[in-house]
Structures are given as structure tokens and as C-alpha cells.
C-alpha positions, 0 to 999 in steps of 0.5 A: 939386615932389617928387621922390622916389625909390624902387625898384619893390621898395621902393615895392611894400613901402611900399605893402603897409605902407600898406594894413595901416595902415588895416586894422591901425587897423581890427583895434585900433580896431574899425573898418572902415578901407579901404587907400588907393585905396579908396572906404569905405561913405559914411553915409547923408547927403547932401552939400549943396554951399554954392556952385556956383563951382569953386575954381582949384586948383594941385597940386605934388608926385608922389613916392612917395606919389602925394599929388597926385592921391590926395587927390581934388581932380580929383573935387571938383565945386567945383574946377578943377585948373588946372596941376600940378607935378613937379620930374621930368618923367615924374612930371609927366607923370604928375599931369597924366593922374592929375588929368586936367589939360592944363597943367603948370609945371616947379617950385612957384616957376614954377606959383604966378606963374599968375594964374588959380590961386587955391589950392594943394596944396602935396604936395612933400617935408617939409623943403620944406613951409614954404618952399614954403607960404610961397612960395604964400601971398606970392603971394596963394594959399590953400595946403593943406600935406601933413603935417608943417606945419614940419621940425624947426625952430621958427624955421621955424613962426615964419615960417610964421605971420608968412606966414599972418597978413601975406598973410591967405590961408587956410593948411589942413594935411591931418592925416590923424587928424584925420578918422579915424572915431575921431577926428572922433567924439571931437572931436564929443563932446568938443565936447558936453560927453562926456568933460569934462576929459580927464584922460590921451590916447594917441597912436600912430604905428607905421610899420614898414617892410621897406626904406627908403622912397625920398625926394627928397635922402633926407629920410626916412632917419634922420628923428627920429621925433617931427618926424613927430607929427601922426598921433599928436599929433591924437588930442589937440590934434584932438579938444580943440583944447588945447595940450601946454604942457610935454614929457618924452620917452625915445628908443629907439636900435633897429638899423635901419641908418640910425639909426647913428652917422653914418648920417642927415643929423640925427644922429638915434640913434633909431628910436623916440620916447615922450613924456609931454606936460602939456596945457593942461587940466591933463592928460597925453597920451602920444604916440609915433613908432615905426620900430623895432617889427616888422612894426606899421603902425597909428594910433590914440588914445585918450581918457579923461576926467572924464565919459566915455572911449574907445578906438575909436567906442565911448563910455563915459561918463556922458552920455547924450545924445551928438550924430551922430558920423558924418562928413558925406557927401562930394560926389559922386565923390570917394573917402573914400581912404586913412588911414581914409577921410581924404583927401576929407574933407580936401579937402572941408574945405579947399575949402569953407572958401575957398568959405565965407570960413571959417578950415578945421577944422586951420588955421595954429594947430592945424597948429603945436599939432600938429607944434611938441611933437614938435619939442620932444619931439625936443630932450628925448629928446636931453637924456636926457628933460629935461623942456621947455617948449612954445611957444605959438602962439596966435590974435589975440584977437577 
């Protein structure tokens, strides 16, 4: 259902910015990131498929990112795109060409009636994320949200997992950091006993851009940055699978245009947002957005901890004994992608948890330990970094 917009040379400039995201986290990580669109070097294992049925998937939203066909769903040997959506119809249009389906409904509302689609890639505008997420779990569908899980709004993840919990359909959010190589190695450490305790983490989301990037009902001008936190935020809650309980966060009011007074729809001052968060373990995590620093487009983290650190894939530690911390080999023809080799990995993830009856790797719960701080964080910075506490969300006890 997204619709946004954007000029050729806007669109051109936002594009050129993506593709020296992976390969800006290429030069500081130390690894070798392709731009999206790009298929990376796979590891030498092999996919070993869990079922032979297809998944009937749904795909709603073409915006400027192309999101719905850039995640490989149409490549994925267990899935059917069944139908595709766009609330323009050219973007429609093209969807259906890019996931090689014949069938497409005018708005997400009329696609998630179609009794045959079982899940769905909900690839629309943020602000709509939740609501549209909603709208397809009380129809009895499993639903992969993009980035972020809820906007801004606290009352509005409440909702979202009294939606998850009532219609016990899977919810997957695709957090891109999550299955960055440095990411998903950390976590495999983590898991192992590497770090112990982690004692201090970084998350970084830089995304400098020349010219506003075109957006449905221009939600992406004047966004408060921290509402944006999961590339960062994954490079804690990701890797642990702990929770930020308390926050201190500083803004940064830069000259960018749109952050003037009056000039964005959130009365947002500030282009840039640092915030100091209290972990679960008793830590501190330093997580930011950043809009206003030149020509930077990077994501990256960082982790140190009782028994081991590390900055990139390298570890340095006491632990000697370390487990395989490559990712798992992909199916066959389906691209790695953009985001250091995230998208397919994602896909994978979400699919393969429907077909095993599992709940996926960044389900409801981490999806709002991810996004919820930065919402609070937001609310600090504009208390002069007042210092918050987080809510919590946590699972039934089994």
C-alpha cells in the first residue's frame, strides 16, 4: 500500500546513499558488504530445505525503496506470491512484473480478504506498519512487518501485541542488523558463553542524505530520528535478547531544512539523536540516529563484555572454544541482498518459522525491545535528557 514519492534525482541520490551504506559497513566493520541488488559470496554450506510446501504469501507496498520485491520472496522455493498491492496503480504494476505474479488488489484492506493468502509482507509506509499489521493478523495471517514495528507511539505497540497474542498468528519484523555478518556472529557467541555479561555496546545508524527522500504523506521529513532505532538498537537487544530498561538521551537541533521550527509534522527540532540506555544486565548501551553528519551512511555496533569483546567479526576474548559464526547457506536463488546481506536471510527466517510451527528469531517481543526505547529515548531528548524509564514487554511464562 505504499505510495511514496520521489523525484528521479531524489531517488537516484537515495539509491547512491544505500549502496555506500554496505560498503561504508564494509570499510569500518572490516567486512565485505554488497550494495543492495547484490548477490554476497555464500558460505560453504548447504541449504537443507525443512518442508516441500509453499507458503501463499501476500506482498503490499512499492515505495521508494522497492521493499516488496527486494526481499526475495519470489525466489524462495517455498513460497507462492499469491497477489501483490500498491495504492498506486503503476507501482502496482510494477510489483506484479518484479515478483512475477499475475493477480494484484487495490489497497492491503482488499488483499488480506483473499482466503487462499496465508501470510503476508506488510512493505508499506512506517506510520502504517501497525495498523496494517493488525489488519492482517485479525484476518488470520502471519505477517512480516518492515522496519519499524510501531511509530512513535507506545499505545500503538500495546495494541499491536494484544493483536499478536489474540489471533496467535506469527508476527516477524525484518530488522536488517539482526543478520548483518557482525551481528549474527556476535549473537552466536553471546549465546556461547563468549563475551559473558556485556558491560558497554554501540549502536550506530548514520544516513546522511543530499535531498529529502520522497515519502507517502511525507513521513519521512523531520522524522524524530530515534523513532528509526532498530539498525542501531539490534546491536544489543539482537545479539543478548535483553532489554534497555532505563534511557538518557541529548538531541542535536543540525540545519537541515526540515528540522526547523514548524517545518515537520512531529515538531521534531532535531536531526540527530545519542542516547545512554541501562540494560537489563546491569550495562550501558550507547545507541544513536544520525541525519546531520556529512556524506556518512553506515551501520554498525559494537560489543564488550566480562570475557570477550568485539568490533566487526573478529573476536577477542578469553574463550577459546567459539562456535561456527557464519550465517546459514540460503536456498537456492534467493539473494542474500541489501543491508550487508540481510534480506534473504530474513525471508528465510520468516518462512521457515510458518513452515516449522516456530516463533521467528525477531518476533512480537524483541520487534518492540527494539523499536520501544527509541520512542523513549525521543521523549528524553525533548526533556533536556531526562532520564526514562522503559517499558517492558515481556513473554508469557511457559
Amino acid at each position: 500500500m505504499s505510495s511514496d514519492s520521489t523525484s528521479p534525482m531524489v531517488r537516484r541520490a537515495f539509491l547512491e546513499q544505500i549502496g555506500r551504506l554496505s560498503l561504508g559497513t564494509a570499510a569500518v566493520a572490516g567486512l565485505s558488504a554488497p550494495a543492495i541488488g547484490t548477490q554476497e559470496s555464500q558460505p560453504q554450506k548447504r541449504w537443507q530445505p525443512v518442508s516441500d510446501r509453499k507458503v501463499r504469501v501476500g506482498i503490499v507496498g512499492y515505495g521508494v525503496c522497492r521493499f516488496g520485491a527486494a526481499f526475495g520472496f519470489q525466489d524462495h522455493p517455498n513460497v507462492e506470491i499469491v497477489a501483490v498491492s500498491d495504492l498506486i496503480p503503476e507501482r502496482r504494476e510494477g510489483l506484479m512484473k518484479a515478483c512475477r505474479c499475475g493477480k494484484s488488489y487495490e489497497s492491503l484492506e482488499v488483499l488480506v480478504q483473499d482466503p487462499k493468502i496465508e501470510a503476508v509482507f506488510v512493505a508499506t509506509d512506517a506510520p502504517s506498519h501497525a495498523r496494517h499489521c493488525m489488519e492482517v493478523l485479525n484476518h488470520g495471517k502471519h505477517v512480516l512487518s518492515a522496519v519499524p514495528a510501531v511509530f512513535g507511539s507506545i499505545e500503538q505497540a500495546e495494541q499491536l501485541l494484544e493483536a499478536v497474542r489474540q489471533t496467535g498468528r506469527k508476527y516477524m519484523m525484518a530488522e536488517t542488523s539482526c543478520y548483518r555478518p557482525d551481528c549474527y556472529a556476535m549473537r552466536q557467541i553471546y549465546r556461547a558463553g563468549g563475551f559473558g555479561r556485556l558491560v558497554y555496546s554501540e549502536g550506530e545508524y548514520y544516513h546522511w542524505s543530499v535531498a529529502q527522500i520522497g515519502s507517502f504523506k511525507e513521513w519521512r521529513v523531520g522524522l524524530p530520528p530515534l523513532w528509526y532505532p532498530t539498525h542501531s538498537t539490534a546491536y544489543y537487544v539482537g545479539v543478548t535478547g535483553k532489554r534497555f530498561t532505563w534511557v538518557s538521551c541529548l538531541g542535536f537541533k543540525g540545519a537541515k531544512e526540515s528540522f526547523q521550527p514548524g517545518a515537520n509534522q512531529y515538531d521534531n527540532p532535531f536531526t540527530d539523536e545519542v542516547a545512554l540506555f541501562q540494560t537489563s544486565e546491569g550495562g550501558s548501551s550507547r545507541m544513536l540516529m544520525c541525519k546531520g553528519v556529512h556524506s556518512l551512511v553506515v551501520e554498525q555496533g559494537r560489543v564488550f563484555g566480562e570475557k570477550g569483546w568485539m568490533d566487526g567479526t573478529e573476536y577477542q576474548g578469553a574463550v577459546k572454544d567459539l562456535p561456527d559464526i557464519t550465517r546459514p547457506a540460503l536456498p537456492p536463488g534467493v539473494a542474500a541482498g541489501g543491508h550487508g546481506g540481510s534480506h534473504g536471510y530474513l525471508t528465510d527466517e520468516f518462512i521457515t518459522s510458518i513452515l516449522q510451527n516456530r516463533e521467528p528469531l525477531v518476533d512480537i517481543y524483541e520487534a518492540l525491545a527494539l523499536t520501544v526505547p527509541g520512542i523513549v529515548a525521543h521523549q528524553s531528548a525533548l526533556k533536556n535528557g531526562e532520564r526514562l524509564q522503559i517499558p517492558q514487554y515481556d513473554r508469557p511464562q511457559t
